[in-house]
Structures are given as structure tokens and as C-alpha cells.
C-alpha positions in Angstrom: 76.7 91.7 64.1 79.4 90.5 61.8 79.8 86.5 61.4 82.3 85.5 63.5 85.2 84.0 62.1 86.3 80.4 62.7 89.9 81.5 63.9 88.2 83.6 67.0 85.6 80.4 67.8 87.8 79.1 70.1 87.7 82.4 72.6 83.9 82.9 72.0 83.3 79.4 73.1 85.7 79.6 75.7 83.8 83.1 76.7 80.4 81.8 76.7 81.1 78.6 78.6 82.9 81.3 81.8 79.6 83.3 81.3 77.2 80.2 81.6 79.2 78.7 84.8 78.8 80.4 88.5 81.3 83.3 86.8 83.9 83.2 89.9 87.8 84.0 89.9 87.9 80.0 90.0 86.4 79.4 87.3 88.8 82.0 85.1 91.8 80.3 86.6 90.7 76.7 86.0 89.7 77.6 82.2 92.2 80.0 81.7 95.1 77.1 82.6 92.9 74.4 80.6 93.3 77.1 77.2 96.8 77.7 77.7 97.5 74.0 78.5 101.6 73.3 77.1 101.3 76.8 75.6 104.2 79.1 76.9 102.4 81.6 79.6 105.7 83.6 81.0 109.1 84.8 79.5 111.5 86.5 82.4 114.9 87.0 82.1 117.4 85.7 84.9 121.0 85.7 85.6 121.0 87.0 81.8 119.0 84.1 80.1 115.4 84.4 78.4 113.5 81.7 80.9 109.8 79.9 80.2 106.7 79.0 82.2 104.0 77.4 80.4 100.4 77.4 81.4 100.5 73.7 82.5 103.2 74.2 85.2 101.2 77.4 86.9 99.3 75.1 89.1 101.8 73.4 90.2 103.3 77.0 91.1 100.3 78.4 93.0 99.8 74.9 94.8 103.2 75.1 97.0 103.3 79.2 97.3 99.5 78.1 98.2 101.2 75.9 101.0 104.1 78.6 102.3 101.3 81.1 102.6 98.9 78.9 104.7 101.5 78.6 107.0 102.8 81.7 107.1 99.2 83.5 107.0 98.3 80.8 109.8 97.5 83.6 112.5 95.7 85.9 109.9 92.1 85.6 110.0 90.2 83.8 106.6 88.2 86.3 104.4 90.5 89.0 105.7 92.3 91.6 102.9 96.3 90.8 102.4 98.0 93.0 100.5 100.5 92.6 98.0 103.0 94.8 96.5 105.1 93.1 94.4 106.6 94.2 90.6 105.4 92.5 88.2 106.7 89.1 87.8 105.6 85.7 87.4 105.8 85.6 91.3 103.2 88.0 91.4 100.4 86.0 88.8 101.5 83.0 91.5 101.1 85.1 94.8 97.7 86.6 93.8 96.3 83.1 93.0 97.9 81.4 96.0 95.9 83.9 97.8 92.5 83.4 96.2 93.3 79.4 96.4 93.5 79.3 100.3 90.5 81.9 101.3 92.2 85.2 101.0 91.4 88.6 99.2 94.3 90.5 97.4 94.5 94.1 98.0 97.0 94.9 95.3 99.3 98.0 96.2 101.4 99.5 93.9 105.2 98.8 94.6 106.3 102.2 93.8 103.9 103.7 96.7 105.5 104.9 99.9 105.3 104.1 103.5 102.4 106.9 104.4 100.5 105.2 101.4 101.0 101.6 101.9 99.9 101.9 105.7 96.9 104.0 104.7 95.6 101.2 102.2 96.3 98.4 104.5 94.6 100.4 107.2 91.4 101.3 105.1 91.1 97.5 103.5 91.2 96.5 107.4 94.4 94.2 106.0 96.5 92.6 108.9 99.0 90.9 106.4 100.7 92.4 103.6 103.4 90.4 101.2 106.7 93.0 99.9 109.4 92.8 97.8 111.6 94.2 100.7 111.7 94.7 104.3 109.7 97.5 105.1 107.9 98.3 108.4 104.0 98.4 108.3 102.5 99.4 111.3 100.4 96.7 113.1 100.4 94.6 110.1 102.3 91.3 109.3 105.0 91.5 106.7 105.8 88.7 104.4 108.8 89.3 102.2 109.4 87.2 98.9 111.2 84.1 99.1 109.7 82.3 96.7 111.8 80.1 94.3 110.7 79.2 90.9 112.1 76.0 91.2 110.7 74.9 95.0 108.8 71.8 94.2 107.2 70.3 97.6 104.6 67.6 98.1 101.9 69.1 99.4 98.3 69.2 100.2 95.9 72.2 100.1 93.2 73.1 101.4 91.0 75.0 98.2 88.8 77.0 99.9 88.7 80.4 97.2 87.8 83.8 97.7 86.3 85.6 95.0 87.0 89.1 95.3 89.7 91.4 94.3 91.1 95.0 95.8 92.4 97.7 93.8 93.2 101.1 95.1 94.4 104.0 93.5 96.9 106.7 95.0 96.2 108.5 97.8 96.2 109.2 101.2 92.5 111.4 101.9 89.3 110.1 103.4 88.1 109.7 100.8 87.1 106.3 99.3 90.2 104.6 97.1 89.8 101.1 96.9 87.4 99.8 95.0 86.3 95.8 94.9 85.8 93.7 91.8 84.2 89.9 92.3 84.4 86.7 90.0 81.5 88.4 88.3 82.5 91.8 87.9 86.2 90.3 86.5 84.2 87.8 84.1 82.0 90.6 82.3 85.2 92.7 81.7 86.5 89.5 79.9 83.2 89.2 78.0 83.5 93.0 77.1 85.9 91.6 74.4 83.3 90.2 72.6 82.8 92.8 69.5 86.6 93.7 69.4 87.8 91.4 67.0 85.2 92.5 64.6 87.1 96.1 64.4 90.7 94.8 64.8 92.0 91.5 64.7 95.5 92.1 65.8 94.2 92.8 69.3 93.7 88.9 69.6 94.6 87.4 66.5 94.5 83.3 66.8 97.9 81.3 67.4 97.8 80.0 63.5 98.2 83.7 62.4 101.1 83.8 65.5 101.4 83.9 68.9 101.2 86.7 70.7 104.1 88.2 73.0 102.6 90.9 75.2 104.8 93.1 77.3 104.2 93.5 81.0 105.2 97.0 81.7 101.6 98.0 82.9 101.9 97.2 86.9 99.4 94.5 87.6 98.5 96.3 90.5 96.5 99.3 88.7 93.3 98.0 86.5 94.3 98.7 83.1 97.9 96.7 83.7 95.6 93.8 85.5 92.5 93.5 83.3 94.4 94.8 79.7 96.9 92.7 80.1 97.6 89.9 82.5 93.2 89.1 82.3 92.5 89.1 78.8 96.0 87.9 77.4 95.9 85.0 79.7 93.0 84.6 78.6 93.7 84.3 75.2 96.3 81.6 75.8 99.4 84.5 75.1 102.9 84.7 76.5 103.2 87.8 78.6 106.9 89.1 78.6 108.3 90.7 82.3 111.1 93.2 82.0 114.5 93.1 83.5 114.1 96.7 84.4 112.1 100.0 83.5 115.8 101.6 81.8 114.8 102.3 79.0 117.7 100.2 77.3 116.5 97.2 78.7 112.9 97.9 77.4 114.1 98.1 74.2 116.3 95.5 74.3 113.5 93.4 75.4 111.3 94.1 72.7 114.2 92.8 70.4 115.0 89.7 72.1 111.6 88.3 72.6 110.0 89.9 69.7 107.1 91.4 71.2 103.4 91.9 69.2 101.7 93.6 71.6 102.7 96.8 73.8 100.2 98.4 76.5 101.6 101.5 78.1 100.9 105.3 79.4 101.3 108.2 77.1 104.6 108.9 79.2 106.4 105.9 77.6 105.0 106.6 73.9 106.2 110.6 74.1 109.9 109.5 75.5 110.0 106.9 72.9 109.0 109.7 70.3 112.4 112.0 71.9 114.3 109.7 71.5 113.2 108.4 68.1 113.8 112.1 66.6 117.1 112.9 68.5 118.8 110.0 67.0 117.2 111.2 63.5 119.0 114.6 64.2 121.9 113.1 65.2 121.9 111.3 61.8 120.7 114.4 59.9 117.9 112.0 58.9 115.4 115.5 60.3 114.2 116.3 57.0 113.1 112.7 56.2 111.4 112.0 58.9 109.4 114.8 58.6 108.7 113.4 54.9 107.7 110.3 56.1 105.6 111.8 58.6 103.5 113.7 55.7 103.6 110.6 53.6 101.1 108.9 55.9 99.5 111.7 57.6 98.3 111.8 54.0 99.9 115.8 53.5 101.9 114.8 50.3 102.0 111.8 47.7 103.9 108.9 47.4 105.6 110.6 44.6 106.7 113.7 47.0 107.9 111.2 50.0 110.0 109.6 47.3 112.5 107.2 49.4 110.0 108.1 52.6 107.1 106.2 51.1 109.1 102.8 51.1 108.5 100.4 53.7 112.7 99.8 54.6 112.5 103.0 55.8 110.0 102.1 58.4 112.1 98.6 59.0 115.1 100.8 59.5 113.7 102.6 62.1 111.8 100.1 64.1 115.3 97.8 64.2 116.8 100.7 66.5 113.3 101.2 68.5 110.7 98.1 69.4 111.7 95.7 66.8 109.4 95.1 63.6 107.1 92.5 64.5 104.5 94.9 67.0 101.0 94.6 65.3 99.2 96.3 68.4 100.4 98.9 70.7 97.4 100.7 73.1 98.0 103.8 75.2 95.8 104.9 78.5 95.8 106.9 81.5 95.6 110.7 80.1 95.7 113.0 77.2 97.6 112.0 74.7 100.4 113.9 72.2 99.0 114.7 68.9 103.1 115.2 67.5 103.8 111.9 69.4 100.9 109.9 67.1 101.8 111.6 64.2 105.4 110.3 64.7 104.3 106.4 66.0 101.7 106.4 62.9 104.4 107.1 60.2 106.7 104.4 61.6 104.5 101.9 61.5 103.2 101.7 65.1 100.1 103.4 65.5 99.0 103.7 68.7 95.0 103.2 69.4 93.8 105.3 72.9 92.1 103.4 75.5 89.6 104.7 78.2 89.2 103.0 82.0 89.6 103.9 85.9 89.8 102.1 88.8 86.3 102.0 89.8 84.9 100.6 86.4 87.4 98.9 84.5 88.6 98.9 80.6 85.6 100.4 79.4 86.3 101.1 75.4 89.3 101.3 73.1 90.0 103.4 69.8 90.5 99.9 67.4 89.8 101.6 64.7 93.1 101.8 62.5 92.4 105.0 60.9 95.1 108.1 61.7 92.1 110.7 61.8 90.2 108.4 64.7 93.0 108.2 66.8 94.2 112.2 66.3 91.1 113.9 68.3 91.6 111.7 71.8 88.8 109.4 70.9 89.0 106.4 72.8 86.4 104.4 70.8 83.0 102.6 71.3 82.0 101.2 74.7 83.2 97.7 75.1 80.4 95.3 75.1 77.7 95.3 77.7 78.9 98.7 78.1 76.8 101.9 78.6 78.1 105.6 78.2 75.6 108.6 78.7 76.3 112.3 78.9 75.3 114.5 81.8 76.0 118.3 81.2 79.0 117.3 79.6 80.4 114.3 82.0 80.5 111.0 81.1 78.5 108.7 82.7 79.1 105.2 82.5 77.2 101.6 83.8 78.3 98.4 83.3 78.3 94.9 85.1 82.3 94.4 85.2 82.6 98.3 87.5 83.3 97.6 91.1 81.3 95.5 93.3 81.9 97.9 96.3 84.2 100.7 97.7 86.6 100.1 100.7 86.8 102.0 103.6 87.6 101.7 106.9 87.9 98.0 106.4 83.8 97.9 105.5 83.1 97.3 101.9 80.3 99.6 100.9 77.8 99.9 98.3 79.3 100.6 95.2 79.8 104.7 94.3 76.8 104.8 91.6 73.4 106.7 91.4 69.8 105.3 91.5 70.0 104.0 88.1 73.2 102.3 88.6 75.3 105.0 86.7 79.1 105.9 88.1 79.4 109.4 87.6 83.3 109.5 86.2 83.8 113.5 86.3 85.6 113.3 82.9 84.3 116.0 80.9 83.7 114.7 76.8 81.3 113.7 74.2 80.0 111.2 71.9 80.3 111.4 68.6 77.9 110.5 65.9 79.4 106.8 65.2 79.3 105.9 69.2 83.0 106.5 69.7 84.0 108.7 72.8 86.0 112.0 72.9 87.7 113.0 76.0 88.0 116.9 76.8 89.5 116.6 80.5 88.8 116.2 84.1 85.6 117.7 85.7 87.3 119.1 88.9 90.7 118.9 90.8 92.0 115.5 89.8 95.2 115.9 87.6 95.6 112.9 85.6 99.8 113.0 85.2 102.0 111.6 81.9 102.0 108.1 83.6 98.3 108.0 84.0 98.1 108.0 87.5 95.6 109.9 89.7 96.8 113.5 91.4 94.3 114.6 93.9 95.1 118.4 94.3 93.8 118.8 97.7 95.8 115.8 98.6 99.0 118.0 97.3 97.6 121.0 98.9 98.2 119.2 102.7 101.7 118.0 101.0 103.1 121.7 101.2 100.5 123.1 104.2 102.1 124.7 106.9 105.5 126.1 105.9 106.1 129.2 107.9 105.7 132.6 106.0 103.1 131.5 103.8 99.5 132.8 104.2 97.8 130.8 101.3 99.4 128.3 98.4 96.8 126.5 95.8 97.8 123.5 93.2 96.5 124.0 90.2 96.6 123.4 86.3 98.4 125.6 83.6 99.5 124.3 80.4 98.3 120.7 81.0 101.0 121.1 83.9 100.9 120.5 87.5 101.9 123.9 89.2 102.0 125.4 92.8 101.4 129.0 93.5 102.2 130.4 97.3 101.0 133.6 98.8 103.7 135.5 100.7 103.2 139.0 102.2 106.8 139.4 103.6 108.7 139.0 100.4 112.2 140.3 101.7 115.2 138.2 100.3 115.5 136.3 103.3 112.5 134.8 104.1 111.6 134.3 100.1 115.5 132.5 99.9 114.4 130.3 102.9 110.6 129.3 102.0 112.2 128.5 98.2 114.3 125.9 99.5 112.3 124.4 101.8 109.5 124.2 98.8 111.6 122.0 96.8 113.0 120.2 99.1 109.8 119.3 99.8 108.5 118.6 96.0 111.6 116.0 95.7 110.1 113.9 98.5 106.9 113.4 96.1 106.6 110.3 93.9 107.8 111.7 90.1 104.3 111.8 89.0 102.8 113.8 91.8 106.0 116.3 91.4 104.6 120.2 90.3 106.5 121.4 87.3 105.8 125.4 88.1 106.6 127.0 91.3 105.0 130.8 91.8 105.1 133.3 94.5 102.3 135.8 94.4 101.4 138.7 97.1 97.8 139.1 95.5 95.0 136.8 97.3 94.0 133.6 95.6 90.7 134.0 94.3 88.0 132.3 95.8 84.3 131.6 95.6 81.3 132.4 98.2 82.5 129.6 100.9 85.9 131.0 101.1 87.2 127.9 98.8 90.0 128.6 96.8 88.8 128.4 92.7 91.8 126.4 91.4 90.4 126.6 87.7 91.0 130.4 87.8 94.4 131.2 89.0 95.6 129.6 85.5 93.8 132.1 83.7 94.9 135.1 86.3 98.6 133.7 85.2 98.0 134.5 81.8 95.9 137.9 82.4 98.3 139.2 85.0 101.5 137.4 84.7 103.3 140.7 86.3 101.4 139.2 89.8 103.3 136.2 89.8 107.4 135.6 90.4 108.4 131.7 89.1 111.1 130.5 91.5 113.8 129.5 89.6 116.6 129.4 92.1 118.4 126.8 93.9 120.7 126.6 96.7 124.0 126.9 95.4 126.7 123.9 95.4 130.4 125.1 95.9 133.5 122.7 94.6 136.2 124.4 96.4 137.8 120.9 97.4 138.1 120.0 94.1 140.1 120.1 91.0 138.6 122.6 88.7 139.9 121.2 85.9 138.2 118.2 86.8 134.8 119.8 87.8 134.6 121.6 84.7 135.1 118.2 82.8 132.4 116.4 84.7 130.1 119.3 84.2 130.3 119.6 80.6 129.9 115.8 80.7 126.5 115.7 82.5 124.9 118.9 80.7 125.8 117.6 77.7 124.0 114.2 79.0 121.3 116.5 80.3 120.6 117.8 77.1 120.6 115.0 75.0 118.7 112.9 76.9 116.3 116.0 77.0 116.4 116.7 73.6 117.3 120.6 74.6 119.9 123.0 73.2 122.9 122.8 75.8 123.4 126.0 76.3 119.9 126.2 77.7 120.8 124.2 80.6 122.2 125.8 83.9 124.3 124.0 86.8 121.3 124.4 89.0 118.8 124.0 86.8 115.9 121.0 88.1 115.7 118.1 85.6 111.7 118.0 86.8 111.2 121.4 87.9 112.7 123.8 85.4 113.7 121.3 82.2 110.3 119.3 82.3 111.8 116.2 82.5 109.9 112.8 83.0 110.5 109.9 84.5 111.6 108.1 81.8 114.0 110.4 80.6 115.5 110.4 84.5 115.8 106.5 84.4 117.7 107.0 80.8 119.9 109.4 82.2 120.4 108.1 85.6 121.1 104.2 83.5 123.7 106.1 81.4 125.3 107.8 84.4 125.8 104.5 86.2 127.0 103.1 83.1 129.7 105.5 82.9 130.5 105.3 86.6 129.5 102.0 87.4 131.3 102.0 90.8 130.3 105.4 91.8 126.2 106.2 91.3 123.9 103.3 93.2 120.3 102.9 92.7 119.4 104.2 96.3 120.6 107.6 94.9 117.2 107.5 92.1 114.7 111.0 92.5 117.4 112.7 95.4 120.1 114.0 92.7 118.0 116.4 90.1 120.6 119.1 89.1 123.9 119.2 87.0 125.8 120.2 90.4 124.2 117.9 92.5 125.0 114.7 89.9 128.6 116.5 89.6 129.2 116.3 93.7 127.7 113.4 94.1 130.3 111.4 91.5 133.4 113.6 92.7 132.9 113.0 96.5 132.8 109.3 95.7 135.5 108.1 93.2 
């Protein structure tokens, strides 16, 4: 082990006196605030204005939401699971403490999952309370919509009786088990598996007299990498984490700018949009030919010499100005595979992204912190974090650890926690070790699809999704091309009934959450293949795709919009507008894009690129597109009828 130097004492001291004490949530508050003490902990933006909370007026925070909720939780049994769903916010950091403070245990609930979901979880954490940002109706439950003011200051007296346990669930609605409990202890080892990083990369937590560190919150709290990567450890660390405005992706940049943010954590999702958008405005500029220089330069393909005006740091200054600013010193992606074209691109301007590894049910586990460009080409995702174990088992990855999950959720019982005999969680991601210790990840074991925003897609979960449309004998999700796909059996294939099932397919794919959305649609009147117990073998229609594509029909059709009440002149106007939005936002020839063409389905759009288009739209008809409209308008026509029927 390396000598620890005197600039990172302060967190190993810090570190070792949590690890010595009864290693409860408590106790990482209390020291947590004590580190921070007149340190700046929160920036948020309101009614246009960057605003502060420091560490030492938390407390004071948590104290009277503390107060509202004992009142308001008065009927709601101690000990009990809440939930909360919530965007991130300082609110939230209050909420979730307010919680622990008076005796109850978060669930935390993603705020972008629906209905169905939201009543599943509260149902299987046995929750009879649950704390929104709006108004909606959960079943049976109590709902507590946010009030809270920042600047509420009441004198009151609490009653500290803390809970010490945490809920985290991933998405989905099966029986099977998706919530998955962390205690004090489990949440005070993931802080101590920081312990070796600084050795490898001191950016990741460099001390205040090097600078302070401005971390963005765009990972939702709510999911484990968002919670332990960056609202645990950088609070930890005495850093100021940074809330967005928005998810458009103007006011993430924007953001960046304003507050100068060091440190980025996102999904692969943001990192390839930033990438598009990065090289479109290059073409734009005819600047194509030196990015690609500068792209060699440091992918080491030609010499300085060769780059000539590429090798020269402005050029990297130039083009951060226009992206995340130019003072990011650490930027991490997780969740999924990873673009090697989008590293290539983040490496040569000066923002090389490291991979991280993690799930729900064990935590942050290791990180790639290694700043070389080979290292983080080949998705490895590093060493395992300290006090961390990895071990292969016919080519899964195996991993044991005291900061995994305490116990699984279900039914409102918690339950012995999902490892084997000798304490190993079985992770069914399929990799290997490398000769330094440093992981490599090949893919998923079975029929999980991990989408672009790292979250989880459970394929017989999307199976039920489309079950029982009339005309259909058997229909399979499955994986092609690292994309998400949907294949239906249909014997009667006359136009009719093939028109009718078409529509009522996507109709039915727009209802899904972005990330769960399948890209390829396929008709087929073969039978799916399947194996000895009549189960469908979703690994093999990918490869009967590419074999025997002539068995296979892509639908591709839409039902068709008429403008007849309208100008033409004008129609034609707005619909050269929006496919000429369409295509630049997708980075795709124009001419490539048809009226009726899906922005998901058919030009493999991403939610990013949507809330870019969508924030440009609105711009440009600021009276005319609203927010409720998000995910229901996907084609040029439908965009083009929507804005005509309501100017």
C-alpha cells in the first residue's frame, strides 16, 4: 500500500473514526455535517438565481421537515417503509433524513416510474405512506405531496428516534424480488470502499486546497449509483453537489458553465448524445477533418507533428467552452456497455470518461481510475473497490462484499439477503478478470436488457406488456444488435388484420417508459424456437434474424395523418421545419427521414435527443407545445398536427 498523502488524511481519519463507531446512518449524518461544517453543501437554481445551502444549515432543515412529517405521518405506524419519489433536489437529501430522524425507513422510488410501478413497490415494501412531487392516487396508501419551503424556520422539538435502514428498488412490476435493503453498516462499508482510490486517481477526491469540488446531480438519488456515487461519498467528502434546473439538455450545459462543475457522473446515454452533438456542431463548422485529427493525436495513431494545430491544447479549450466548460477533472459513466467511438471522442477533448461497475443489490463495486485510453477502451471497469471480492463462475461474475444489501423485500417481509452458502451474490453478468485484477464486462447472462440509461429491462416483464393482442399466436422480446426488439407470430397475415395488430403494437410501445421502448418490430409466420419445456429461447431468434432474414417482415408503417383543414402552404412549411429539426438533432441525412417515420422506433432516437428536440420545439412555439405533450408526439406529422391544431 502506497503512503498516504497528508492532503487525503483528513477523509482517512474521518473514514476510520465512522468504521470504529456503531456504523449506523446516524452516525454518517452527524459526521458527515460536522466535515462540511460552513462548507457550501447545495447549489439550486430558483426563479433564475444560482442559490446556496451549506452543510451547517442542513440540520436545521431536516429538524422542521422532521417536525411536518411527524405530524403528518402521525397515523402511520413507526418502523414502517414510506416511500419517496421525489427529483432530485435538496428537498430530497432533507426528506430522506427527516425520515430516518423520526423512526422511519425510506423506500426510494424513482420519480419517473408510473402508477402500476409505484403501487407495486409500495405494495411489496408493505409502505402505507408515500411522499410525491404531485398529486397522484396510490391505492390504499397515504400521499404526502411537497410543500416544503426552504425558507420555513419553526421552533420545534423532535423526537430523534432513527431508523437505520434504507430501500432501493429497481424497475419492475414481476414477483420477483426488486427491492433490496441496505443498513447503517452496509452504507458505511461502501464509504470505506474508497479507501485505495486515491492512490490510482486523485481527481476523484482531491482535497479543498487543490479546489473544491462541484459535482453534478443528474444521477437520480433514488437508484444506487446516483445515491452512493454521488450524494454518499461527495457529502462525504465535504463537496458541493450541483441540482439541475431541468434534464434539457441546454440547461445541462448551461449548468455546467455557470457553476463550473469538476465532477460529472452519468449513464452512457448522456456521454453518446453529448458525443452527437459535439460532432454535428464540428460539421456544421467544417471543423470534421480536425476533429478526426485530434482524435488520432491522442488515441496515439499519428504524432504531434501530423496533428499540427490538433495537438495544441486551445483546441481542446475551444471545444469544451461550447460543451461542459473546462474545469471537469473527473467524469464516470455506469449502467451498460459503453461506445468505443463515444470514448475515443470524450478522450481527445480532454474528458476521459473512466467506466464504473454496480447494481442495486450490491452497490458501487469498482471503477476504471486508471487514466490510460487503452484501460478504458475494452469495457473494463477496474479493480474491486476495497473490501471487495470478485470471483468467476463459468464465466459470471460473482461478487461478496459487506456494503451489498442486508436483505430483499417482498411482500412487505425483508428476507435473507439473495446470496449463496459462502455469502457470494451471483450477478449474471457474463466477464472476466484480467491479469492486473481489473474487470471486463462481456454482457448479461440471461434476459435482462440493460438499456442506454442504465436501467434494468426484464424481458418477460415486456413479454406480459404486449400479451394478449388478438391475432397473435406467439411474440418474444429479444436482443439484436445491442437493441431491444419485438418479434410477433401471426398466421393470418392478410392486410387487414396485419394493418390493425401494427397499430395497436405501437400504440402500445409509446405507453412504455423511453427506456423500456423496443426499437425493432417483426412479424414472422415461422414458430419461435424453443427448448425442451416449451420456453421460448430468446438468445436464438437474433441469430435466426441474421440466418433467415427472408422469415421476418419489420413493420415500418404508421397510421396515416391527413391535413386537409389546413393550409398546404403552411403544412409543407412546418414540415420541412420539424424534419429538418429531426435530422439535426439526429445527426441523420434529411432526406432519410419520412413524415411517419418513429423518432424511437425507426430513427433510433434516445431520450436525450427527444428532450433536445422537444426543448427546441417549445422554444420555437412557446405558446403552443406544453410539457404534458412529452413521449405522446413521436412522428414529423404528429409534431406538425399537434402545432397547427393549436396556434
Amino acid at each position: 500500500m502506497k503512503e498516504i498523502k497528508k492532503e487525503f488524511q483528513p477523509f482517512y481519519d474521518l473514514a476510520n473514526e465512522l468504521m470504529q463507531g456503531p456504523r449506523r446512518i446516524m452516525d454518517i449524518y452527524k459526521l458527515t455535517l460536522t466535515n462540511g461544517n460552513k462548507k457550501i453543501a447545495f447549489k439550486y437554481k430558483e426563479n433564475k438565481k444560482w442559490q446556496k445551502i451549506h452543510y451547517s444549515e442542513i440540520n436545521d432543515h431536516v429538524l422542521t421537515l422532521a417536525a411536518v412529517l411527524n405530524d403528518k405521518l402521525k397515523n402511520v405506524e413507526k418502523n414502517t417503509y414510506v416511500g419517496l419519489k421525489l427529483k432530485n433536489s435538496p428537498k430530497w437529501v432533507f426528506y430522506l433524513y427527516a425520515l430516518l430522524m423520526i423512526g422511519y425507513k425510506p423506500l426510494l422510488i424513482n420519480i419517473n416510474e408510473d402508477i402500476d410501478n409505484t403501487t407495486h413497490l409500495i405494495s411489496e415494501a408493505g409502505a402505507n405512506a408515500v411522499i410525491l412531487e404531485t398529486n397522484e392516487q396510490i391505492p390504499n396508501c397515504l400521499s404526502i405531496v411537497d410543500e416544503y419551503d426552504y425558507f420555513t424556520n419553526k421552533d420545534v422539538a423532535v423526537t430523534q428516534m432513527w431508523e437505520n435502514k434504507i430501500a432501493f428498488a429497481t424497475s419492475g412490476t414481476t414477483k420477483e424480488a426488486r427491492i433490496f435493503v441496505y443498513t447503517g453498516n452496509n452504507l458505511c462499508e461502501q464509504i470505506y470502499a474508497a479507501y485505495t482510490i486515491p492512490f490510482e486517481n486523485e481527481h476523484f477526491m482531491y482535497p479543498n486546497t487543490v479546489g473544491q469540488i462541484n459535482i453534478l446531480a443528474m444521477l437520480p438519488f433514488s437508484h444506487i449509483f446516483g445515491f452512493v456515487a454521488v450524494l454518499l461519498w461527495y457529502t462525504f467528502f465535504a463537496s458541493t453537489i450541483v441540482f439541475l434546473p431541468s434534464l434539457k439538455p441546454a440547461d445541462i450545459i448551461s449548468t455546467c458553465q455557470e457553476t463550473k462543475i469538476t465532477h460529472l457522473y452519468a449513464v452512457p446515454l448522456f456521454w453518446d448524445t453529448l458525443v452527437k452533438s459535439i460532432v454535428r456542431s464540428m460539421e456544421k463548422k467544417k471543423k470534421s477533418e480536425l476533429l478526426n485529427r485530434l482524435i488520432a493525436f491522442h488515441n496515439g495513431q499519428i504524432t504531434r507533428w501530423e496533428a499540427g494545430f490538433a495537438s495544441r491544447k486551445f483546441i481542446q479549450k475551444i471545444i469544451q467552452k461550447q460543451t461542459l466548460g473546462t474545469n471537469i477533472k473527473l467524469t464516470i459513466s455506469g449502467g451498460s456497455k459503453f461506445s468505443k467511438k463515444t470514448q475515443e471522442i470524450l478522450w481527445a477533448i480532454g474528458y476521459p470518461v473512466h467506466n464504473g461497475y454496480g447494481m442495486t443489490e450490491i452497490g458501487i463495486t469498482s471503477v476504471a481510475l486508471n487514466s490510460s485510453y487503452d484501460n478504458l477502451i475494452d469495457l473494463n471497469v477496474g479493480r474491486p473497490l476495497y473490501n471487495v471480492e470478485y470471483k468467476m463462475d463459468k464465466g459470471e461474475l460473482l461478487v461478496k462484499s459487506m456494503q451489498m444489501h442486508s436483505y430483499a423485500l417482498m411482500g412487505g417481509e425483508e428476507r435473507p439477503p439473495l446470496v449463496d452458502d459462502e455469502g457470494y451474490f451471483h450477478t449474471e453478468d457474463m466477464a472476466y478478470i484480467k491479469d492486473d485484477g481489473a474487470l471486463t464486462l462481456l454482457g448479461k447472462k440471461d434476459n435482462v436488457y440493460i438499456s442506454s440509461n442504465g436501467e434494468n429491462v426484464y424481458l418477460e416483464e415486456l413479454d406480459s406488456h404486449f400479451a394478449n393482442i388478438s391475432g397473435v399466436d406467439e411474440l418474444s422480446s429479444f436482443i439484436h444488435n445491442d437493441l431491444l426488439s419485438l418479434v410477433l407470430k401471426v398466421a393470418n397475415r392478410n392486410s387487414g388484420n396485419v394493418k390493425r395488430i401494427e397499430k395497436e403494437v405501437v400504440i402500445m410501445n409509446t405507453k412504455l417508459p423511453t427506456f423500456k421502448q423496443v426499437k425493432n418490430i417483426y412479424f414472422t409466420n415461422q414458430p419461435l424456437p424453443k427448448n425442451a419445456s416449451l420456453k421460448i429461447k430468446k438468445y436464438e431468434i437474433g441469430a435466426l434474424l441474421t440466418s433467415n432474414p427472408e422469415y421476418f417482415v419489420r413493420i415500418s408503417s404508421y397510421e396515416t395523418i391527413t391535413f386537409n383543414e389546413f393550409d398546404p402552404n403552411e403544412v409543407e412549411k412546418i414540415k420541412n421545419y420539424l424534419t429538418s429539426l429531426f435530422a439535426d438533432v439526429l445527426n441523420i441525412e434529411k432526406n432519410k427521414i419520412g413524415s411517419g417515420m418513429h423518432f424511437f422506433i425507426d430513427l433510433g432516437g434516445d431520450s436525450f435527443s427527444y428532450m433536445n428536440l422537444f426543448a427546441i420545439i417549445q422554444a420555437d412555439y412557446p405558446d403552443v407545445l406544453d410539457d404534458k405533450e412529452i413521449a405522446k408526439l413521436n412522428t414529423v406529422d404528429e409534431f406538425a398536427y399537434y402545432l397547427l391544431s393549436h396556434k
